[in-house]
C-alpha positions in Angstrom: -58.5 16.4 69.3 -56.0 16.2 66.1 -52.9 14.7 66.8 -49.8 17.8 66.7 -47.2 16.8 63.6 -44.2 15.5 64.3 -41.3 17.6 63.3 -40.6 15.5 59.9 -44.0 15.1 58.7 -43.5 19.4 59.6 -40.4 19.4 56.9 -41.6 16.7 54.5 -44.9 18.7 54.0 -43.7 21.9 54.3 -40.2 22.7 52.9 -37.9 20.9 50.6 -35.1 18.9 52.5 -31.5 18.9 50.4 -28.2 17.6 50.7 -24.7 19.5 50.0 -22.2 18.1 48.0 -18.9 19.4 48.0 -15.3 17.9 46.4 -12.2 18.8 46.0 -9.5 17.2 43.9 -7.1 14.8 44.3 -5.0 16.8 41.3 -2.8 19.8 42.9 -3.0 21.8 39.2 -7.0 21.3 39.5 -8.6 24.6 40.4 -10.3 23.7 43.4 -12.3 25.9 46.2 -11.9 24.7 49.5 -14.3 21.7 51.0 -15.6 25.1 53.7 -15.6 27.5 51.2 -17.8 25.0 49.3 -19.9 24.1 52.5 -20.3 27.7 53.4 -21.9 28.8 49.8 -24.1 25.9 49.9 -25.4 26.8 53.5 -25.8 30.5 52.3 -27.5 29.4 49.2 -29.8 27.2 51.2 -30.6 30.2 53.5 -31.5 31.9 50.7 -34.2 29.9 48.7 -35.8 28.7 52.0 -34.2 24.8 52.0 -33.7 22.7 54.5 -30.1 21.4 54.9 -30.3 17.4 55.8 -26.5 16.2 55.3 -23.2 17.4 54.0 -21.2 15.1 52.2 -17.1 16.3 52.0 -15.0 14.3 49.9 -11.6 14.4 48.3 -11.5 12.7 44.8 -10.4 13.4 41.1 -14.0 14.3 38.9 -12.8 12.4 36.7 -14.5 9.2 38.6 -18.3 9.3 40.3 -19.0 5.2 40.8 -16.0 5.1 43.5 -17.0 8.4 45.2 -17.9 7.1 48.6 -19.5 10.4 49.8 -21.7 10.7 46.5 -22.8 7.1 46.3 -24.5 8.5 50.2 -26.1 11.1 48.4 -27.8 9.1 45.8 -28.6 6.6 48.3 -30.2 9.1 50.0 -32.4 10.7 47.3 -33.3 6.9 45.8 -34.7 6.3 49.2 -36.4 9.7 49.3 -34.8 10.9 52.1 -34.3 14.1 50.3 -35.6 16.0 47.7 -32.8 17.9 46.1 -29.1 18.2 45.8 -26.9 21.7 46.1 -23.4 22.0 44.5 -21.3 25.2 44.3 -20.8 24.3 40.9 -21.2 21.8 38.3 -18.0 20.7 37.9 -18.0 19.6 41.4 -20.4 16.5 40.6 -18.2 15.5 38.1 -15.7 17.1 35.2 -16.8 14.5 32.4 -19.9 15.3 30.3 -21.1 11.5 30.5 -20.8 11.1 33.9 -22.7 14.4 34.4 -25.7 13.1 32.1 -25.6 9.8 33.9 -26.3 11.4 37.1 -28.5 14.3 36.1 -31.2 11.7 34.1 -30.6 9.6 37.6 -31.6 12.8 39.5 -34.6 13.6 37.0 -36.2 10.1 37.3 -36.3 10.0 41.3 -37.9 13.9 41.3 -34.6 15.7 42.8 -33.8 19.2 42.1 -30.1 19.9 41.5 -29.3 23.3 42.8 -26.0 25.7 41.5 -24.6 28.3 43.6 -23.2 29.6 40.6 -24.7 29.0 37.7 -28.3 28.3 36.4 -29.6 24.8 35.9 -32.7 25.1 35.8 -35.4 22.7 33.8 -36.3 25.7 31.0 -34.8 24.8 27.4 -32.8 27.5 28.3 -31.3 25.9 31.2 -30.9 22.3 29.9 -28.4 23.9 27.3 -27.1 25.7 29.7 -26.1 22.3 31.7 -24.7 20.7 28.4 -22.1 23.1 27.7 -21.0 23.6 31.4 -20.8 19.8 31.2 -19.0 20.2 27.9 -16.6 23.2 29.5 -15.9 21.0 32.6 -14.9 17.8 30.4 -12.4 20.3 28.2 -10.8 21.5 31.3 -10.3 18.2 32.3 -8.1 17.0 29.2 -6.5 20.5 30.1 -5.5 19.7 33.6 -4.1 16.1 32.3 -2.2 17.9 30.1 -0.6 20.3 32.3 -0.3 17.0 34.8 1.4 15.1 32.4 3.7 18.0 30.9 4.7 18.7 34.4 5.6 14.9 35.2 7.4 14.3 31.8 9.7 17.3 32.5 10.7 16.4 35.6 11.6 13.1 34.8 14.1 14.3 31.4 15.6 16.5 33.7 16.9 13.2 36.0 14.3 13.9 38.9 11.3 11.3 40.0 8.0 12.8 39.3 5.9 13.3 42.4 4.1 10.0 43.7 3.9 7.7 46.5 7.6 6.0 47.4 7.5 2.4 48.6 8.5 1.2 51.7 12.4 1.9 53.2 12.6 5.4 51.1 11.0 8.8 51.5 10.7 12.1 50.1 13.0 15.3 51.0 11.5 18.2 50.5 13.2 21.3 49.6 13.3 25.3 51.3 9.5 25.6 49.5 8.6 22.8 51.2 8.5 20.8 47.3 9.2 17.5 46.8 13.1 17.1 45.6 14.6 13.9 46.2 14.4 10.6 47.7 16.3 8.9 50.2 16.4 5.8 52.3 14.8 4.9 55.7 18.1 2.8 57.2 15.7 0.8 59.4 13.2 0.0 56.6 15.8 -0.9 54.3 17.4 -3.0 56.4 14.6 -5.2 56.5 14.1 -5.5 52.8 17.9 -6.8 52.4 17.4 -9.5 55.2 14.4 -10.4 53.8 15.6 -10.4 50.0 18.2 -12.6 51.1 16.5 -15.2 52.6 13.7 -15.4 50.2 16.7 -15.8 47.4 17.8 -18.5 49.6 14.8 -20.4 49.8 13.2 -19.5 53.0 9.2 -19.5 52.5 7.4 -15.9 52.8 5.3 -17.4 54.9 8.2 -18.2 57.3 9.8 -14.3 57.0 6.4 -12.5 57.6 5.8 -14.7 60.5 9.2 -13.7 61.9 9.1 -10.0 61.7 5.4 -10.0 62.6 6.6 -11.9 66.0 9.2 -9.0 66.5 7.0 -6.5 65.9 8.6 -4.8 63.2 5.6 -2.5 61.6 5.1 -2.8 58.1 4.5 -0.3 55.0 1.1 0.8 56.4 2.2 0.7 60.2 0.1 -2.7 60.7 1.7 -6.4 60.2 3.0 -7.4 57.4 1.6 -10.0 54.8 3.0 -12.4 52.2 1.5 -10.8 49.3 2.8 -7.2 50.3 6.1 -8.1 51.0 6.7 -10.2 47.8 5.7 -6.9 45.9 8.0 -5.1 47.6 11.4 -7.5 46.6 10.1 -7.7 43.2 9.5 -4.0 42.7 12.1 -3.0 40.1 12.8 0.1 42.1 14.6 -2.0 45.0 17.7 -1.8 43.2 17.6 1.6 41.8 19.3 0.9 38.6 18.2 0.8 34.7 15.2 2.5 35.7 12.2 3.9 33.4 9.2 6.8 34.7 6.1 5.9 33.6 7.5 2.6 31.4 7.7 -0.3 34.0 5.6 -2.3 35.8 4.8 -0.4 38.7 4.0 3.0 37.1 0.8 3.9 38.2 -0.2 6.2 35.1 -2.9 5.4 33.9 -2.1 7.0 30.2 1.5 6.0 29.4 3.4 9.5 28.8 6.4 7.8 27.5 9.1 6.1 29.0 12.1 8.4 30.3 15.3 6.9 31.3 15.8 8.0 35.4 19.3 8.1 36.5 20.8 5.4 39.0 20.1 6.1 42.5 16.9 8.3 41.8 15.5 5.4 43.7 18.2 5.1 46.2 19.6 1.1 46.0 18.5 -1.3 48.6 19.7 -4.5 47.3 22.0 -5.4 44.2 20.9 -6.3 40.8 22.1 -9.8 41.0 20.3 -10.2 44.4 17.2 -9.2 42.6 17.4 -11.5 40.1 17.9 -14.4 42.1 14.4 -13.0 43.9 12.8 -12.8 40.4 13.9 -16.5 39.4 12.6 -17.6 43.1 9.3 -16.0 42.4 9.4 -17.9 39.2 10.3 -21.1 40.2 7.1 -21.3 43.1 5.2 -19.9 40.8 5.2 -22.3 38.1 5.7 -24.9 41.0 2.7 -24.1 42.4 0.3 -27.5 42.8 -3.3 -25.6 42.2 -1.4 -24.1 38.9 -2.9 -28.0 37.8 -6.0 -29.6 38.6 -3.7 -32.7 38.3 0.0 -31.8 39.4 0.7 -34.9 39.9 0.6 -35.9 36.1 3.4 -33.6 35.4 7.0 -34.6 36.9 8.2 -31.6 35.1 6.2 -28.9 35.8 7.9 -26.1 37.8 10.2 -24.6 35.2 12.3 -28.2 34.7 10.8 -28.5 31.3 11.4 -26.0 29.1 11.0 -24.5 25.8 14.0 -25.4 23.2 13.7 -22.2 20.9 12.6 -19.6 23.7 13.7 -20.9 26.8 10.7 -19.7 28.8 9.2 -22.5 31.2 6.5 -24.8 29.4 3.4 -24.9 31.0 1.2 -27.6 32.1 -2.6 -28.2 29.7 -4.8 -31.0 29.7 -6.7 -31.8 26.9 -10.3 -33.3 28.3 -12.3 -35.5 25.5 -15.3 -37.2 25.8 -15.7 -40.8 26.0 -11.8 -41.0 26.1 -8.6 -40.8 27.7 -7.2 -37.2 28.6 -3.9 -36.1 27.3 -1.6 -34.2 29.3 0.5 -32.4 27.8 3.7 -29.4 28.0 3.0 -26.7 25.9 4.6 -23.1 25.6 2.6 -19.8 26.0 4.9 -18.0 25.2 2.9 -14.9 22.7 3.9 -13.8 19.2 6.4 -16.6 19.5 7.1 -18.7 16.4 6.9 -21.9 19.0 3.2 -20.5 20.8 1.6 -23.8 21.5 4.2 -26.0 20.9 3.6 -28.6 22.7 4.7 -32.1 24.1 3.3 -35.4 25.5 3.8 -34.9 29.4 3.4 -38.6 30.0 6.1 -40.1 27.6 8.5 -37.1 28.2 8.4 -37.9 31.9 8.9 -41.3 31.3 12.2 -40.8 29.3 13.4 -38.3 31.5 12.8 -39.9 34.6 14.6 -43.4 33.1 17.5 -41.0 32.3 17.6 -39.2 35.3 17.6 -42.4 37.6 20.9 -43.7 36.2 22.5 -41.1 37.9 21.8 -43.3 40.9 24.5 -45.6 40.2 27.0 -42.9 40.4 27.2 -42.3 43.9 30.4 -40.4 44.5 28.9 -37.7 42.1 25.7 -38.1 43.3 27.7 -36.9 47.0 29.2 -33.7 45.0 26.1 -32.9 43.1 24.8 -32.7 46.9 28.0 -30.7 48.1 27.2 -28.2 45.1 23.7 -27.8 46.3 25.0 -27.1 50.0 27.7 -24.5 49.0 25.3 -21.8 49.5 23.7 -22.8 52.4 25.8 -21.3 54.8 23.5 -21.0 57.8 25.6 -23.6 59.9 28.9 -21.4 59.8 26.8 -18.2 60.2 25.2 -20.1 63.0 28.5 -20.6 64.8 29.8 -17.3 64.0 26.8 -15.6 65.9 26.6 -17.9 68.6 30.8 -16.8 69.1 30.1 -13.8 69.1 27.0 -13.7 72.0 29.7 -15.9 74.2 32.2 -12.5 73.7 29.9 -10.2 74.1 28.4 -12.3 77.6 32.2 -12.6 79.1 32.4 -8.8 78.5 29.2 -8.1 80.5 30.3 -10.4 83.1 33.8 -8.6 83.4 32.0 -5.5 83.1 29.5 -6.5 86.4 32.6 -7.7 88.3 34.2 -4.4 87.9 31.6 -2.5 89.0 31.4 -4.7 92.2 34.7 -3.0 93.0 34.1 -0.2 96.3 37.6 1.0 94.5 36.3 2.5 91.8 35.2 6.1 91.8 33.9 9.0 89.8 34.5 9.1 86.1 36.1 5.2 85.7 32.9 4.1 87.6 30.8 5.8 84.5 32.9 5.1 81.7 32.4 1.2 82.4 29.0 1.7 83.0 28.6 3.3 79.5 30.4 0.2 78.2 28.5 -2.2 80.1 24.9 -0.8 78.7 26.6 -1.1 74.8 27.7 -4.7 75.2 24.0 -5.1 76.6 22.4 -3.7 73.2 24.8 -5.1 71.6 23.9 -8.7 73.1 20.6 -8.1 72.1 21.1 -7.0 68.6 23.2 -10.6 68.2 20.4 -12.7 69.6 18.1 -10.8 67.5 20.3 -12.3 63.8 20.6 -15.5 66.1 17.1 -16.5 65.8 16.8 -15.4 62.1 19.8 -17.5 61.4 18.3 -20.2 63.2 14.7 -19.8 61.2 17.4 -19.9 58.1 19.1 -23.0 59.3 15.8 -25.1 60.2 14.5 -24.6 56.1 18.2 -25.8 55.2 18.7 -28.9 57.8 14.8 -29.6 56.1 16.5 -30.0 52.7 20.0 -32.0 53.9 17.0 -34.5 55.1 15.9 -35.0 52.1 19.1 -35.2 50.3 20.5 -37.8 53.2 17.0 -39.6 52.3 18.2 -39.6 48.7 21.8 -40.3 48.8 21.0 -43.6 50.9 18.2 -44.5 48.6 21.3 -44.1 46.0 23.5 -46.8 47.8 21.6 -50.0 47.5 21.7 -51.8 44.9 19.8 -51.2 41.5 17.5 -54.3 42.7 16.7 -53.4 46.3 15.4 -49.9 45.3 12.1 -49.1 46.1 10.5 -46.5 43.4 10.3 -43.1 44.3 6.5 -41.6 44.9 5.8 -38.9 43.3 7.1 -36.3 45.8 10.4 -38.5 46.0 11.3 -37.8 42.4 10.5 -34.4 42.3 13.2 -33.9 45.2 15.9 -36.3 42.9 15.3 -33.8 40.2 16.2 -30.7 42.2 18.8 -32.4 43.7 20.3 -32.9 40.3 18.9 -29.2 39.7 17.7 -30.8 36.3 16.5 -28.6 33.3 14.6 -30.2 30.4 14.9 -28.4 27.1 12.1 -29.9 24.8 11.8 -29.6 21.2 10.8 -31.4 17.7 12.0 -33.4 15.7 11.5 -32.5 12.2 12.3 -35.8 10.6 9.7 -37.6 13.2 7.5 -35.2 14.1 5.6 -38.2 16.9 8.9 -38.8 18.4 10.0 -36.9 21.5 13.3 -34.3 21.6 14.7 -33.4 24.6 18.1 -32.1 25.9 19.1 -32.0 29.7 21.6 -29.7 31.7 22.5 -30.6 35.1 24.3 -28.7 37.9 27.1 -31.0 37.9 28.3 -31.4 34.5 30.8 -34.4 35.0 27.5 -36.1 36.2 25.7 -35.2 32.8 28.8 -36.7 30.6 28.3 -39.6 32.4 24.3 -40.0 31.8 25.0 -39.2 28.1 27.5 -41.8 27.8 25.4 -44.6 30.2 22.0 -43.5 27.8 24.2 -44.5 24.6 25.1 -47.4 26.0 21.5 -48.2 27.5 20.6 -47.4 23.2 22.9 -49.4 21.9 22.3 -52.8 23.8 18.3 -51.9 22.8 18.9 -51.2 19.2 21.7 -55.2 19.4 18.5 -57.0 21.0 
């Protein structure tokens, strides 16, 4: 007795198995028919012509893409495996709006053996119906520059009349919308901004990122996407022009998502509503900078380059010189500074890394004979650091708000008091309680503040005592050690060339303390001159 046929082997032999595809855009102006609407004339086709629906893939995306297409990469899958043997659209645009893309996948469709159905129009394999595919292919790709056009003309009109063009808002603001429920301003999330300022500040103050995210990932404070937060995201955040809401371009600056620039139109202050202040965000920006360039795996070798970091520097733009080592066979390598910076008269200018730190080092390590300027050199460094008194003021402040409680508590002990007087100290008992918490709550990020500064006295005390023995009982400094001397002197290295010796080094350097750099110049003269009588 024959075996009965399974269902599939039923469908396989039988009827022709097809998948429904349907899109809408991600563009508002696109004309698009509803993902149901879509779903519901494919079924009804199907119906029709006797097909067997397998899947139906939904998706939300511009036509102006097909590789990223999540839903029609399924599809393809599916018909490469032979899973099915054809592929229903309502209409051709809805596979894609450019004419490439539509070939692409039409000559991908024709060499597996599937059958692309239209609801509404007629694709069939005549000679007829291959033209016919072309030019819907060529009217889908002209409505496409259409809708960028109208895109763009809407976005570029809204932006010269002073209002931000309709986007995605980062984190601590959010759209208004108006009576017709339209997008019409931007404001700021308190809470969300809040964060950003604490978090700008300490990262313009030296705390690591590393040290911040851990700290508002411990307190549970959700991030941009409602998860936890990472170093990466949070450091485009405070560098995100748009923090401080001021000098502002749409569709110019670095964070304009356009993918065709339109133009740059001045926005007004404030159309990005300010979170921090411009000279906050600049002190963020030369942070970034400075651990950027400082950055060991920027060099295979970091340690054969005292200056790297942004201490040496380019005479004639003043952009930070950055590290290159020339590899030769057979020899030596040469390490050298050289400036990148592009269309630059001084691209590639460049400087031996080994003698320049040599003669900047033997310059620099004079200063260790001067000890009481060595002491303010250190005071200026500390000036800003003013976790300790911030410290104090907060724990003051937790003491205050404790006695209150405790006077609070003692009242209510009294059987005296009645009625309203009971509940008015009760209402002032619970704010001194939020109010307690709110203070422990800066406490401890004053305290994570005060740990990264207390790190960096250390080093300084380590210095300043290395300083005070004499020039014979000094040990030399590793590597790491003068590194630290350097930013303790908050050294800069402007490096140039000489025009009359072209071999010969030419350097100028600026210190934080200038009283300490007239003294340098005038010990180096003297250090030349005795040279120059021997």
């Amino acid at each position: 007795m024959a075996k009965p046929k399974t269902l599939p082997e039923i469908v396989h032999r039988s009827a022709i198995v097809v998948d429904i595809y349907c899109r809408i855009s991600t563009d508002g102006q696109e004309d698009n028919t509803s993902l149901e609407e879509q779903e519901a004339a494919g079924r009804a086709y199907c119906r029709e012509h006797g097909l067997i629906v397998g899947m139906v893939h939904k998706e939300i995306w511009t036509g102006y893409q097909y590789r990223e297409r999540k839903k029609l990469t399924l599809m393809r899958e599916r018909y490469r495996d032979g899973k099915i043997q054809g592929a229903v659209i309502r209409t051709l645009d809805r596979l894609s709006r450019s004419q490439t893309h539509i070939a692409i996948l039409m000559e991908e469709m024709e060499h597996f053996g599937i059958e692309l159905h239209s609801v509404k129009e007629v694709i069939d394999d005549t000679p007829m119906g291959k033209f016919a595919r072309m030019v819907l292919a060529f009217v889908a790709e002209m409505e496409r520059e259409k809708i960028m056009d109208r895109t763009s003309t809407g976005r570029i009109n809204k932006a010269e009349a002073g209002k931000v063009p309709v986007g995605n808002v980062p984190y601590g603001r959010r759209w208004v919308l108006n009576e017709k429920g339209e997008h019409d301003y931007i404001e700021l999330v308190e809470e969300e901004a809040d964060v950003l300022r604490s978090c700008a500040q300490a990262y313009a103050d030296g705390i690591p990122l590393n040290s911040t995210v851990r700290q508002l990932n411990e307190e549970g404070v959700p991030s941009a996407t409602g998860g936890i937060w990472h170093t990466g995201s949070l450091l485009r955040l405070l560098t995100d022009p748009r923090i401080t809401g001021r000098n502002l371009k749409a569709f110019g600056s670095r964070w304009s998502t356009a993918k065709h620039r339109l133009g740059e139109v001045d926005l007004p202050d404030d159309a990005y509503p300010q979170i921090i202040s411009v000279e906050l965000y600049e002190r963020v920006i030369a942070r970034t900078e400075y651990n950027t360039l400082s950055s060991p795996r920027r060099s295979s070798e970091p340690e054969m380059f005292l200056l790297r970091g942004g201490i040496a520097r380019c005479k004639y733009c003043g952009n930070a010189m950055a590290t290159y080592i020339q590899r030769r066979p057979n020899r030596k390598n040469q390490y050298l500074y050289r400036c990148n910076t592009k269309g630059a008269e001084c691209y590639h200018h460049a400087m031996n890394a080994v003698a320049l730190d040599a003669e900047v080092w033997e310059w620099a390590s004079l200063a260790a004979d001067h000890q009481q300027l060595i002491e303010q050199s250190i005071e200026l460094a500390s000036k800003r650091d003013l976790a300790a008194a911030d410290l104090a003021s907060a724990e003051r402040a937790i003491a205050t708000c404790k006695g209150k409680i405790e006077n609070y508590e003692a009242d209510l002990d009294d059987v005296d008091l009645r009625g309203n007087t009971r509940a008015g100290i009760r209402q002032l008992l619970n704010a001194q309680y939020e109010l307690l918490e709110t203070l422990e709550t800066e406490r401890a990020k004053i305290a994570t503040h005060a740990v990264d500064v207390e790190k960096r006295k250390a080093v300084y005390a380590r210095l300043l005592a290395w300083c005070r023995k004499t020039k014979e009982e000094r040990e030399r400094l590793d590597y790491i050690g003068k590194r630290d001397f350097l930013d303790l002197l908050s050294m800069t290295v402007f490096v140039g060339r000489r025009v009359d010796k072209y071999h010969q080094l030419d350097w100028d350097a600026k210190l934080r303390l200038p009283e300490l750099e007239a003294v340098l110049r005038q010990a180096d003269i003297c250090v030349s001159l005795s040279h120059e009588q021997a």
